[in-house]
OpenMM code with the backbone's topology and positions (N, CA, C; nanometers):
from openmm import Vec3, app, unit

residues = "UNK UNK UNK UNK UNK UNK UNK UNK UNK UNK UNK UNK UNK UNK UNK UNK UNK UNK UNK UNK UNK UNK UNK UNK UNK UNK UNK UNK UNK UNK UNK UNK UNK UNK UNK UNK UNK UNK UNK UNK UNK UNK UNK UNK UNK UNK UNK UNK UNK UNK UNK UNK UNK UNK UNK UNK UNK UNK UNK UNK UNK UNK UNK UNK UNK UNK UNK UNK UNK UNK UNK UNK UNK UNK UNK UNK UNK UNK UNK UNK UNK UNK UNK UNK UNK UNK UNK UNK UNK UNK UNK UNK UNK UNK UNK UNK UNK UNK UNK UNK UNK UNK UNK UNK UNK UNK UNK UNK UNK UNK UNK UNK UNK UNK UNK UNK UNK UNK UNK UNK UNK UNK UNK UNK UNK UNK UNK UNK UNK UNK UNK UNK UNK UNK UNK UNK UNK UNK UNK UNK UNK UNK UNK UNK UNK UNK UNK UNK UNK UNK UNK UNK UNK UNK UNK UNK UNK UNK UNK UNK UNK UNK UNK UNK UNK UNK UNK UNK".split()
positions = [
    Vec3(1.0321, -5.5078, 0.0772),
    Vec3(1.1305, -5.5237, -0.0277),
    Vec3(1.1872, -5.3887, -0.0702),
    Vec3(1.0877, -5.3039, -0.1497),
    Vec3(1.1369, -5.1234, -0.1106),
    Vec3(1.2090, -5.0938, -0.0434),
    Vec3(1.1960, -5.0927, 0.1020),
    Vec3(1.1862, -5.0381, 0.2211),
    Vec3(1.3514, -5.1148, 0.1911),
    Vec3(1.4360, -5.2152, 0.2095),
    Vec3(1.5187, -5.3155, 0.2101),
    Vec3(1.5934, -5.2238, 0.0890),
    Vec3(1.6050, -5.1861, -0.0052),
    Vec3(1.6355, -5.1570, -0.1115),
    Vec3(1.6909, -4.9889, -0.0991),
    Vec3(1.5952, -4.9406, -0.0535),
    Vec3(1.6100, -4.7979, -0.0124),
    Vec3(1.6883, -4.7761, 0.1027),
    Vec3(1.6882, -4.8498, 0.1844),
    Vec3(1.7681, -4.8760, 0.2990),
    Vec3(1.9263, -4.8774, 0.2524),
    Vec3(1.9442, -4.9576, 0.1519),
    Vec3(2.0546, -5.0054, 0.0938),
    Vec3(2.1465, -4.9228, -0.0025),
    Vec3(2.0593, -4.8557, -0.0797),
    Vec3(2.1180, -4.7624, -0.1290),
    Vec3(2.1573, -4.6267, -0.0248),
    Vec3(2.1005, -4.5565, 0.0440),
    Vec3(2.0906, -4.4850, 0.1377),
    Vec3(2.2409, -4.4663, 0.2227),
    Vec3(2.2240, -4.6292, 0.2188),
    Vec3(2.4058, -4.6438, 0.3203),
    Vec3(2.5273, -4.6738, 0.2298),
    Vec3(2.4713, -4.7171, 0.1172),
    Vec3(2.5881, -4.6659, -0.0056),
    Vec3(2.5932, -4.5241, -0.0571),
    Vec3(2.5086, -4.4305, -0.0193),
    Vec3(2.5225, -4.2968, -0.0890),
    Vec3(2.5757, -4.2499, 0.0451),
    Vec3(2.5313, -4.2870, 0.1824),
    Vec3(2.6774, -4.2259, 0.2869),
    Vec3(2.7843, -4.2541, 0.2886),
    Vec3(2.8238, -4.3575, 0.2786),
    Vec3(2.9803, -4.4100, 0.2486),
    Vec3(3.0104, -4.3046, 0.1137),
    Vec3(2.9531, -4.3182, 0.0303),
    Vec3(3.0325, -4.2514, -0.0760),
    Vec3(3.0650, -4.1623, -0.0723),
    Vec3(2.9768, -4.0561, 0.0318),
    Vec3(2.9535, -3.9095, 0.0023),
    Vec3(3.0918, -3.9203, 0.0962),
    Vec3(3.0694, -3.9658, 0.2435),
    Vec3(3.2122, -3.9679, 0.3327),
    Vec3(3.3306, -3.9985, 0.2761),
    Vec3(3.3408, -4.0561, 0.1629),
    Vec3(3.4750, -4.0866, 0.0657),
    Vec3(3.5426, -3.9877, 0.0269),
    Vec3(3.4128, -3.9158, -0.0206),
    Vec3(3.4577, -3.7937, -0.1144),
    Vec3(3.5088, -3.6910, -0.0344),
    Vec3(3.4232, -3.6851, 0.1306),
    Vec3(3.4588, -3.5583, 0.1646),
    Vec3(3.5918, -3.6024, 0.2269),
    Vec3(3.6747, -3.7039, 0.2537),
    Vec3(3.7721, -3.7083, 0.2803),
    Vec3(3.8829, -3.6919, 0.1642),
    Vec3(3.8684, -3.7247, 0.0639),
    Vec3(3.9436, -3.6843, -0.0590),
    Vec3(3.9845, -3.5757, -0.0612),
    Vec3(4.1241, -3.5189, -0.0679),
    Vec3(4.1789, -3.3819, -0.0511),
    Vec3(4.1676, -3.3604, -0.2814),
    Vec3(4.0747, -3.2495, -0.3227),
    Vec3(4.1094, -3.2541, -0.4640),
    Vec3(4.2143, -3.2149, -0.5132),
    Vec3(4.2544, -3.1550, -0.4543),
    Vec3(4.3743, -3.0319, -0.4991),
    Vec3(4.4680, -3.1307, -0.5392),
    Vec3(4.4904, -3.2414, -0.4381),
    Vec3(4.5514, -3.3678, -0.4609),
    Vec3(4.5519, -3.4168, -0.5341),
    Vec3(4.4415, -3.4752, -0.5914),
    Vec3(4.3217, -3.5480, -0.6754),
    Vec3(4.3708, -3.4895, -0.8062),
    Vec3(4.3413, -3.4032, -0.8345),
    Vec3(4.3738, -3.3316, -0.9654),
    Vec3(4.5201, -3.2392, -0.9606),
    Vec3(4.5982, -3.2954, -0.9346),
    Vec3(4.7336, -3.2346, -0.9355),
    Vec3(4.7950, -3.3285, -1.0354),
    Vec3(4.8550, -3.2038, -1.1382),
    Vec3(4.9159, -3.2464, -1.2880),
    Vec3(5.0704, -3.2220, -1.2529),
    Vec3(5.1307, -3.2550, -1.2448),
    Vec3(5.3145, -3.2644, -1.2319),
    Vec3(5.3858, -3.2095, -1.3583),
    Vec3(5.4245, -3.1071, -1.4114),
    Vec3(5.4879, -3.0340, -1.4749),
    Vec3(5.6207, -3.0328, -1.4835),
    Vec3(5.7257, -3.1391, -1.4084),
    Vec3(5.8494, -3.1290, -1.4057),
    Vec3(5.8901, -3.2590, -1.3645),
    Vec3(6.0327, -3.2558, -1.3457),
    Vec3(6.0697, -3.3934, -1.3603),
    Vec3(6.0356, -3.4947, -1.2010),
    Vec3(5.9944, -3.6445, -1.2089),
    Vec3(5.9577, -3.6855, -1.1220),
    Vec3(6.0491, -3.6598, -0.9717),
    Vec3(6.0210, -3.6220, -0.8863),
    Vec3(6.1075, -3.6037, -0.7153),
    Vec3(6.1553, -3.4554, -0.7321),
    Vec3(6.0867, -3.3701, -0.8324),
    Vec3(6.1188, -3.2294, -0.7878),
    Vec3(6.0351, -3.1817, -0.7152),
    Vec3(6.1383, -3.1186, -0.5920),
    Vec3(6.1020, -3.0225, -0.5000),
    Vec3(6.1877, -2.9811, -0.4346),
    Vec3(6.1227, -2.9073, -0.3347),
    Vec3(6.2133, -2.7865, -0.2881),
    Vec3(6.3546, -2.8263, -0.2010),
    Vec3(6.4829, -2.7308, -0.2434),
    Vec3(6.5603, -2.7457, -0.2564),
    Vec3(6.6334, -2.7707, -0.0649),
    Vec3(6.5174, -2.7560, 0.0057),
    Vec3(6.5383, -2.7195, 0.1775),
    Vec3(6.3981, -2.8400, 0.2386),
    Vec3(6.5016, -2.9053, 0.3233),
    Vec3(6.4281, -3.0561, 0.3980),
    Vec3(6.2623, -3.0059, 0.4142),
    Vec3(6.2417, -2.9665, 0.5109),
    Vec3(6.1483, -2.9135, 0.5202),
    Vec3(6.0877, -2.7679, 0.5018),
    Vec3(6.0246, -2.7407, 0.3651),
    Vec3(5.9826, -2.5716, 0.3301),
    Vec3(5.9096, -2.5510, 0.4089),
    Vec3(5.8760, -2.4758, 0.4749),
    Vec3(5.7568, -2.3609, 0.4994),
    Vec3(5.7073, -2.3287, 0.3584),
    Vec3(5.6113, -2.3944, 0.3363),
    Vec3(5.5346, -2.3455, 0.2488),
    Vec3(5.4163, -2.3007, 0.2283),
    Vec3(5.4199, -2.1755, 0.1305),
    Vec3(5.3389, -2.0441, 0.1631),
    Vec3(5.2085, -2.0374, 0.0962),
    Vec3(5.0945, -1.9797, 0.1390),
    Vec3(5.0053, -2.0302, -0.0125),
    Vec3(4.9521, -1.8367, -0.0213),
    Vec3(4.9271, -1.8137, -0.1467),
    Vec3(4.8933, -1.6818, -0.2038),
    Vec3(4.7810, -1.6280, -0.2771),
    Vec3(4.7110, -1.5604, -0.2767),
    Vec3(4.5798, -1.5609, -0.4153),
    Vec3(4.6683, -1.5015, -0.5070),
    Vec3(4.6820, -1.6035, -0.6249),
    Vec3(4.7598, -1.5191, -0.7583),
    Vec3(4.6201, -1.4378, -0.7838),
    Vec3(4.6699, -1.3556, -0.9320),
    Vec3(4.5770, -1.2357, -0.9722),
    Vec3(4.5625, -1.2569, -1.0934),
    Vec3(4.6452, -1.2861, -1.1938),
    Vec3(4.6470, -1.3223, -1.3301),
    Vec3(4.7148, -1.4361, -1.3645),
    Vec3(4.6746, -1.5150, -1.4076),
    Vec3(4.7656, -1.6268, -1.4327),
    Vec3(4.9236, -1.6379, -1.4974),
    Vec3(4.8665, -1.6182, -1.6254),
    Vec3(5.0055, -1.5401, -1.7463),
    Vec3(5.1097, -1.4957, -1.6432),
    Vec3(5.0606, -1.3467, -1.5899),
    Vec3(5.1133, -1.2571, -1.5388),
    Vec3(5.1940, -1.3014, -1.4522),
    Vec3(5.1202, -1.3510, -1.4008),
    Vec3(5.2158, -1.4897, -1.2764),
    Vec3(5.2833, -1.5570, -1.2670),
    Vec3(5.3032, -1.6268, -1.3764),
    Vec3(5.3994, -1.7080, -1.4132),
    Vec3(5.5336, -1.6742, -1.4772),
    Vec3(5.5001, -1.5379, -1.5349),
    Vec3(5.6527, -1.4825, -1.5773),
    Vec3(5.6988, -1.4469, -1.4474),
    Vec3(5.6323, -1.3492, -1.4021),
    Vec3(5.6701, -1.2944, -1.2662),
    Vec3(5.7326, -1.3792, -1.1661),
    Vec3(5.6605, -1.5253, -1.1547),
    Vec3(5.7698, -1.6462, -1.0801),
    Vec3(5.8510, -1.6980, -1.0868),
    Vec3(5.8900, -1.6787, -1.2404),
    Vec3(6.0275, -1.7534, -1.3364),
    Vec3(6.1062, -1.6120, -1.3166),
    Vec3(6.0738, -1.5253, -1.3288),
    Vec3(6.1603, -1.3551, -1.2979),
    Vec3(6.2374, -1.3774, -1.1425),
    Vec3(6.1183, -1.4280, -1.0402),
    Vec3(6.1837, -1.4327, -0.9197),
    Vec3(6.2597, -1.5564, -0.8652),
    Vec3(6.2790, -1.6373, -0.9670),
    Vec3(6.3801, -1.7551, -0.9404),
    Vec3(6.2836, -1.8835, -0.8717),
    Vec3(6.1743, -1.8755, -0.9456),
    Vec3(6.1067, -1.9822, -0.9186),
    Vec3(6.0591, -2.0838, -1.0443),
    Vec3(6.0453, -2.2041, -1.0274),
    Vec3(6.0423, -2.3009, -1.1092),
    Vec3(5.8922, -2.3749, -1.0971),
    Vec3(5.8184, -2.4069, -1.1821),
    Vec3(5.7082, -2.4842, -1.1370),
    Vec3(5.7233, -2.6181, -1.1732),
    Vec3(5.6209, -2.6519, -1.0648),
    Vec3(5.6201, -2.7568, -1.0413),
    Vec3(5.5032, -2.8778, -1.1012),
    Vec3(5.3816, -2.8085, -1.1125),
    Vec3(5.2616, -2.8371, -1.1420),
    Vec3(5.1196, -2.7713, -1.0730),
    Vec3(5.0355, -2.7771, -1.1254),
    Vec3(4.9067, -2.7565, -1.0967),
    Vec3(4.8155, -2.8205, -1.0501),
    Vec3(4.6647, -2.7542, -0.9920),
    Vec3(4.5738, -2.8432, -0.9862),
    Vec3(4.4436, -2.7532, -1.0515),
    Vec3(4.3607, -2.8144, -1.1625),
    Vec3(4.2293, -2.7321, -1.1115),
    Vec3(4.1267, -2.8354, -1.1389),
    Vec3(4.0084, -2.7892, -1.0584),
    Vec3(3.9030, -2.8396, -1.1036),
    Vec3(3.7745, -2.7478, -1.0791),
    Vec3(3.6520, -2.8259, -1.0596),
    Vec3(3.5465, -2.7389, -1.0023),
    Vec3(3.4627, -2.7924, -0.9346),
    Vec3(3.4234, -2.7386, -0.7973),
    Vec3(3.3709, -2.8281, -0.6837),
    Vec3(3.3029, -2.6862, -0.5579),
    Vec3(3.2634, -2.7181, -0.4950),
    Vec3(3.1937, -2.6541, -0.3303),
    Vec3(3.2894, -2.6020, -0.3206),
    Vec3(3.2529, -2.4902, -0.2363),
    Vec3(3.3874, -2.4378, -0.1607),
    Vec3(3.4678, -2.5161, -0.0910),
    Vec3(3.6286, -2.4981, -0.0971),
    Vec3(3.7066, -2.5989, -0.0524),
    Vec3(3.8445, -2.4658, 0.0235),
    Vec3(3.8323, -2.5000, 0.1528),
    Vec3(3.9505, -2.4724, 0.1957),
    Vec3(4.0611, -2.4488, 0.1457),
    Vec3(4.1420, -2.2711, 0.1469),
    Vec3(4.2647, -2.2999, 0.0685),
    Vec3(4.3370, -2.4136, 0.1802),
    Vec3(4.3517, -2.4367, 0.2871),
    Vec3(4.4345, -2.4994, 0.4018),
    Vec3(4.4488, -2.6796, 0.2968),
    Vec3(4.3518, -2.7151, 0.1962),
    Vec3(4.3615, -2.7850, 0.1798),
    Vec3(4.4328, -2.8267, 0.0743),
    Vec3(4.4966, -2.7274, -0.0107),
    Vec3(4.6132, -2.6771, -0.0956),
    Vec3(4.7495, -2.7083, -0.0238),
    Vec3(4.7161, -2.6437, 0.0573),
    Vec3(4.8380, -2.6044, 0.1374),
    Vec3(4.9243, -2.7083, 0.2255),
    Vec3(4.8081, -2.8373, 0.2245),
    Vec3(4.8085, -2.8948, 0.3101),
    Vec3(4.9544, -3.0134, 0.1904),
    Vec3(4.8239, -3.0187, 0.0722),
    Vec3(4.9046, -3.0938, -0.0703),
    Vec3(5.0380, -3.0293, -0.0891),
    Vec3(5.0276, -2.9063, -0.1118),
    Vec3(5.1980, -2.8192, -0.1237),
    Vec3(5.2903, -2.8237, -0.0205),
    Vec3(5.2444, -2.8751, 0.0710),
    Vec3(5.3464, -2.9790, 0.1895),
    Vec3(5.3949, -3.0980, 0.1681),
    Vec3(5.3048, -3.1514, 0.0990),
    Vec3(5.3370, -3.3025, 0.1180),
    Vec3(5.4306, -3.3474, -0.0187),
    Vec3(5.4050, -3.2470, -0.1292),
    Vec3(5.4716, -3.2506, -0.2209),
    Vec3(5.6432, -3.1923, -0.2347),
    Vec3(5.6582, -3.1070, -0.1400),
    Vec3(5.7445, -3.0071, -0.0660),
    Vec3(5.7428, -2.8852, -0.1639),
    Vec3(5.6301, -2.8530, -0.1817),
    Vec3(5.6415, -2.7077, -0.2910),
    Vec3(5.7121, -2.6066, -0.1953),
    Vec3(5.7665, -2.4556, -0.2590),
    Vec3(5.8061, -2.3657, -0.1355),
    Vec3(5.6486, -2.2865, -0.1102),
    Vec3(5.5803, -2.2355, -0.2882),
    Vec3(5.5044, -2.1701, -0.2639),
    Vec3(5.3502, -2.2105, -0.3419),
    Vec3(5.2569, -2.1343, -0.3406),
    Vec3(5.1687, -2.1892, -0.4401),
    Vec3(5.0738, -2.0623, -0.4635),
    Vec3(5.0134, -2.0490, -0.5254),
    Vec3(4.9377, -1.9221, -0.6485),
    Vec3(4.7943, -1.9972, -0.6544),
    Vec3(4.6972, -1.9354, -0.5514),
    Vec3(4.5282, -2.0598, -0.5653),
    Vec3(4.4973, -1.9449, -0.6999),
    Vec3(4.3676, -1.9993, -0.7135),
    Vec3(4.2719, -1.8711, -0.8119),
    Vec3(4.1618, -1.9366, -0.8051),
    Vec3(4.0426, -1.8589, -0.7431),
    Vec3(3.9316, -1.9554, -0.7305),
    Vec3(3.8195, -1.8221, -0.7922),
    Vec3(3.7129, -1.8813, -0.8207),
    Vec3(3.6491, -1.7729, -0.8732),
    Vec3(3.4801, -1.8481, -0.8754),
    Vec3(3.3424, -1.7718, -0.8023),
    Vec3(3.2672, -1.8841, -0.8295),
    Vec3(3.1856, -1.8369, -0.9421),
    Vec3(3.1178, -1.9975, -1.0307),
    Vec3(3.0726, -1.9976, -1.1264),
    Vec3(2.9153, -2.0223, -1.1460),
    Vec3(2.8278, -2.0010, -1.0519),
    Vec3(2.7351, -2.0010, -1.0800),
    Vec3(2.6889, -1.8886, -0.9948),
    Vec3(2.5350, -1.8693, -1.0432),
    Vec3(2.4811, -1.7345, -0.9778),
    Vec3(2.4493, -1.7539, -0.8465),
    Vec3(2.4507, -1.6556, -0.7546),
    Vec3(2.4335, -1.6034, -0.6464),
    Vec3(2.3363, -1.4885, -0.6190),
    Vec3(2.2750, -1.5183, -0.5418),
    Vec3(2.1585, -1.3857, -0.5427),
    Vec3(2.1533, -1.3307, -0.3890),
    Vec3(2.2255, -1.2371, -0.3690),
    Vec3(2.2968, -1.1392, -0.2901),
    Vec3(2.1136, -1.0779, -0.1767),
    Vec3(2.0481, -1.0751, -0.2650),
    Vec3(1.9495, -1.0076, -0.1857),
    Vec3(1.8536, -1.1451, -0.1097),
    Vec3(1.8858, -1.2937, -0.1480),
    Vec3(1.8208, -1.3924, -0.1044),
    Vec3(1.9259, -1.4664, 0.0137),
    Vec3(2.0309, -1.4217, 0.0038),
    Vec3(2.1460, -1.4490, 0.1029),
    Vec3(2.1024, -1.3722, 0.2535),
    Vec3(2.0322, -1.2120, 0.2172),
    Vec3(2.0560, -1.1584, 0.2963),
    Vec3(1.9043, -1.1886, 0.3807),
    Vec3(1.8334, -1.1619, 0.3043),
    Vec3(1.6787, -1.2617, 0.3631),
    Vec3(1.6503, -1.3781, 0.4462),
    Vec3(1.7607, -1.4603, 0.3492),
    Vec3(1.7812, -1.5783, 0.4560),
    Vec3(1.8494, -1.6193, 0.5916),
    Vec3(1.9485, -1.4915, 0.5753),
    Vec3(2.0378, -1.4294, 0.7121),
    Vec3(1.9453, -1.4167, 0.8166),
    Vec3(1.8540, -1.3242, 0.7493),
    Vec3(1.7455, -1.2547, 0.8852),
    Vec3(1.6782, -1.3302, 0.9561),
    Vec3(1.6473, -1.4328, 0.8253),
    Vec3(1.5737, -1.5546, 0.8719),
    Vec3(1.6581, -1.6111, 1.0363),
    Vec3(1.7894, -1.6273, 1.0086),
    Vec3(1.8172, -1.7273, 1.0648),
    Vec3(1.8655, -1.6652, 1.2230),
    Vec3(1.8868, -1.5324, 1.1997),
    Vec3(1.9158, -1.4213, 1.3300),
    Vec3(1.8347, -1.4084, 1.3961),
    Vec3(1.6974, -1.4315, 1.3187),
    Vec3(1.5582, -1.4274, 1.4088),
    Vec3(1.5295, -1.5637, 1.5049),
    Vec3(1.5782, -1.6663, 1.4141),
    Vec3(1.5684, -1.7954, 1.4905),
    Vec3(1.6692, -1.7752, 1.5932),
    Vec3(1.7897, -1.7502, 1.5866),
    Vec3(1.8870, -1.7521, 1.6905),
    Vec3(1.8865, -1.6818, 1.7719),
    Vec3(1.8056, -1.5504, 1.8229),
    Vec3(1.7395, -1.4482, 1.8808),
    Vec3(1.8662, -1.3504, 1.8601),
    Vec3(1.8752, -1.2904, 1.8181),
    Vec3(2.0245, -1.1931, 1.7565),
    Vec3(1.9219, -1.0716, 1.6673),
    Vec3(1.8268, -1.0135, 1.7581),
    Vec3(1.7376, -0.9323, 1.7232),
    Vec3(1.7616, -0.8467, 1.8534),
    Vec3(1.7956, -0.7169, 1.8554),
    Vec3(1.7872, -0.5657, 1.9407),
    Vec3(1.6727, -0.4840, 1.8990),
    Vec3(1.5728, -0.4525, 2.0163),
    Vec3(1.5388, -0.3852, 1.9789),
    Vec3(1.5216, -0.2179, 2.0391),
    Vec3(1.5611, -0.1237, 1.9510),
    Vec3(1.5747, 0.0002, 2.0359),
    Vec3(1.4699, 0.1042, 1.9744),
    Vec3(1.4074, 0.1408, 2.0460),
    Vec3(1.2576, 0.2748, 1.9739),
    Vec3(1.1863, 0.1947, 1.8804),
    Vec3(1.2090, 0.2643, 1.7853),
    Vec3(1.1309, 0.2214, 1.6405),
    Vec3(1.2226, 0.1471, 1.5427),
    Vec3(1.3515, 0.1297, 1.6113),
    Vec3(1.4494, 0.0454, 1.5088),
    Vec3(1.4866, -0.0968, 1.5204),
    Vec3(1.4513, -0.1713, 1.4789),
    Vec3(1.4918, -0.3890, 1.4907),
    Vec3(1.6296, -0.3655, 1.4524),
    Vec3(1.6995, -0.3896, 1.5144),
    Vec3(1.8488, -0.4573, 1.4776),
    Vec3(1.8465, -0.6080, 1.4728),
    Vec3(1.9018, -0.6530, 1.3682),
    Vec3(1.9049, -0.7960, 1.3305),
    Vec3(2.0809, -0.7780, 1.2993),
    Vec3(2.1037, -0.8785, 1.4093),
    Vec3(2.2655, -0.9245, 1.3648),
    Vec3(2.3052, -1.0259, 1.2725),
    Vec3(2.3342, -0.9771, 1.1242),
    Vec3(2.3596, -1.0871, 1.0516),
    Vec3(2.5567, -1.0988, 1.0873),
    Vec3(2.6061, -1.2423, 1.0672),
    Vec3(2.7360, -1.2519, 1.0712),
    Vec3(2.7407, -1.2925, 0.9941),
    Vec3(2.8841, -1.3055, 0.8677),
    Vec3(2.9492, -1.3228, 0.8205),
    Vec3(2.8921, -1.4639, 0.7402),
    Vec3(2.9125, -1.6054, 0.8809),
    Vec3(2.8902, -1.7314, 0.8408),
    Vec3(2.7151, -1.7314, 0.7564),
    Vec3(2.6366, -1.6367, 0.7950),
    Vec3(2.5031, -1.6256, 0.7248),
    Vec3(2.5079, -1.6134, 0.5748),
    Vec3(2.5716, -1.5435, 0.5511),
    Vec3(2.5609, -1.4670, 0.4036),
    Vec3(2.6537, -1.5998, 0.3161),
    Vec3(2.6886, -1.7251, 0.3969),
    Vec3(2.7955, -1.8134, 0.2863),
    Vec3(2.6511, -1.8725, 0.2174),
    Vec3(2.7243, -1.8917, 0.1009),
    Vec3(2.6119, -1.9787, 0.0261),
    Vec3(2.6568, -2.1295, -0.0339),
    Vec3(2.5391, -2.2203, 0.0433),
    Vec3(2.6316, -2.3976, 0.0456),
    Vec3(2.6496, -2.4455, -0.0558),
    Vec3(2.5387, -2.4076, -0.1571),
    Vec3(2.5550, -2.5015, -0.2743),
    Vec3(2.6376, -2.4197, -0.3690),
    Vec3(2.7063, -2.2903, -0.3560),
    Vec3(2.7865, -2.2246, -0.4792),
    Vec3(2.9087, -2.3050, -0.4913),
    Vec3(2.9399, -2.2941, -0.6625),
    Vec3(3.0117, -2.3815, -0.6887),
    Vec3(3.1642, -2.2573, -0.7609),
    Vec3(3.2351, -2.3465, -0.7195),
    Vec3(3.3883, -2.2615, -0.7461),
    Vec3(3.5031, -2.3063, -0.8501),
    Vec3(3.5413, -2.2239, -0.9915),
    Vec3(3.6103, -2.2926, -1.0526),
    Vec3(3.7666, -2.2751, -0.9577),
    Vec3(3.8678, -2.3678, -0.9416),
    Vec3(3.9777, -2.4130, -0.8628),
    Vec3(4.0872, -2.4491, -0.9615),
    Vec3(4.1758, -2.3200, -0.9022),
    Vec3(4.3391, -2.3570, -1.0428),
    Vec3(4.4388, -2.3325, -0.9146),
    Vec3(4.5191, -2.4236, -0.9077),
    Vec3(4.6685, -2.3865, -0.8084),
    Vec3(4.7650, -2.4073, -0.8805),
    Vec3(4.8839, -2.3080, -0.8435),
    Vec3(4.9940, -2.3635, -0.9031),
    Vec3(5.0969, -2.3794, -0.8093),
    Vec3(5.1859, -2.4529, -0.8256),
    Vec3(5.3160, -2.5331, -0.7563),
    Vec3(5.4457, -2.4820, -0.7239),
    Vec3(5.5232, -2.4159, -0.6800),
    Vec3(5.6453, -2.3595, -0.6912),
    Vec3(5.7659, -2.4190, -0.6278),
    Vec3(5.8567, -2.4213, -0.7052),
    Vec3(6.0057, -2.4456, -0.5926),
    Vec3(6.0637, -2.2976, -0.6331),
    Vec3(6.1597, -2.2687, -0.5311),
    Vec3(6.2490, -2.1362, -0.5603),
    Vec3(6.3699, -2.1996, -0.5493),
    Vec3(6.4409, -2.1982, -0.6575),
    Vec3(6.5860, -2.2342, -0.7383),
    Vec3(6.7094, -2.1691, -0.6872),
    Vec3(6.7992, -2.2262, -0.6610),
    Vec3(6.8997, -2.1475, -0.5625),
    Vec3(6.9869, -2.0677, -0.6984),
    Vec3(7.0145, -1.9465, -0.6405),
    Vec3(7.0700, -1.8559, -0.7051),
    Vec3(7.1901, -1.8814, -0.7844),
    Vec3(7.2457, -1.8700, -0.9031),
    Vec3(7.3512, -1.9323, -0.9919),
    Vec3(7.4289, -1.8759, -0.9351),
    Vec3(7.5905, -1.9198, -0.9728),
    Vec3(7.7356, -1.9072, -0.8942),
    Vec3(7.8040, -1.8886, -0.9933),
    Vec3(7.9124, -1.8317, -1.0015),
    Vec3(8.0114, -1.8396, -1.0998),
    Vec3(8.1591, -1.9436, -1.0824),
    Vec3(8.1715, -2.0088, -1.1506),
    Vec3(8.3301, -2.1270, -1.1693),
    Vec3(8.4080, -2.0331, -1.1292),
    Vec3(8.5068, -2.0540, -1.0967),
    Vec3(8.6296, -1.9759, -1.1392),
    Vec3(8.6723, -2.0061, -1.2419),
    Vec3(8.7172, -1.9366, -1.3346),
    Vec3(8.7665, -1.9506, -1.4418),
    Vec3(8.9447, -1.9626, -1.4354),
    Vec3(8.9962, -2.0709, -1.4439),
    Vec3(9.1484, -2.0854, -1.4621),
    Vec3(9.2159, -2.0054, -1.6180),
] * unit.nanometer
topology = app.Topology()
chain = topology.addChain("A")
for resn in residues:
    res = topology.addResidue(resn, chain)
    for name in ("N", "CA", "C"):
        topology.addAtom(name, app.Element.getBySymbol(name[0]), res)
């Protein structure tokens, strides 16, 4: 009966989890800031994605360069692909977009690197020359799975440049 039960839940917590990881968030939590069917002013944008730096700062600076927003997204979740921003600022037809990700819980830099060695040793990525072990840590070692990331994007169209009437 357990056994039946546990079973059951088990294949409802895979389906779910597979739900989620197909869920694009950026999507998910995208707030619309302007009027409904705005976007960019060209069929298909190339659209660009950027690490903004300050938010504020950013936003004058985009309205300075003849850009209009569109809306945002943030939330907070695993590391998530900017490609998956980018992917939403397509489909929405943004031109450009401004991520800002920043992570929010601790990280312990010297248990990252421990666990690297760990895993260079398993993969045999150990040299050894005289009296010195070379251990090759890469890059993908030092990620850490469970850090969690606060997630803000913002939306852009770029506004075609004003004209003057002729004046009669």
């Amino acid at each position: 009966m357990y056994k039946s039960i546990a079973l059951i839940f088990l294949i409802s917590l895979f389906f779910t989890l597979n739900s989620l990881a197909a869920e694009n968030l950026f999507e998910k939590n995208y707030q619309s800031q302007s009027p409904k069917g705005f976007q960019s002013l060209i069929q298909s944008p190339d659209t660009k994605i950027i690490r903004g730096w300050d938010r504020k700062q950013d936003m004058i600076k985009m309205l300075e360069k003849g850009y209009d927003f569109m809306g945002f997204s943030g939330f907070t979740s695993l590391n998530l692909s900017p490609d998956l921003a980018l992917e939403h600022g397509r489909k929405i037809k943004a031109d450009l977009l401004l991520i800002y990700d920043r992570q929010i819980n601790e990280s312990n830099r010297a248990s990252h690197i421990s666990a690297a060695r760990k895993n260079a040793k398993e993969a045999n990525r150990i040299k050894e020359s005289e009296n010195i072990t070379e251990i090759e840590i890469k890059e993908k070692d030092l990620i850490e799975p469970s850090a969690r990331y606060d997630f803000y994007v913002t939306y852009w169209v770029k506004l075609p440049k004003p004209t003057l009437a002729h004046i009669l």
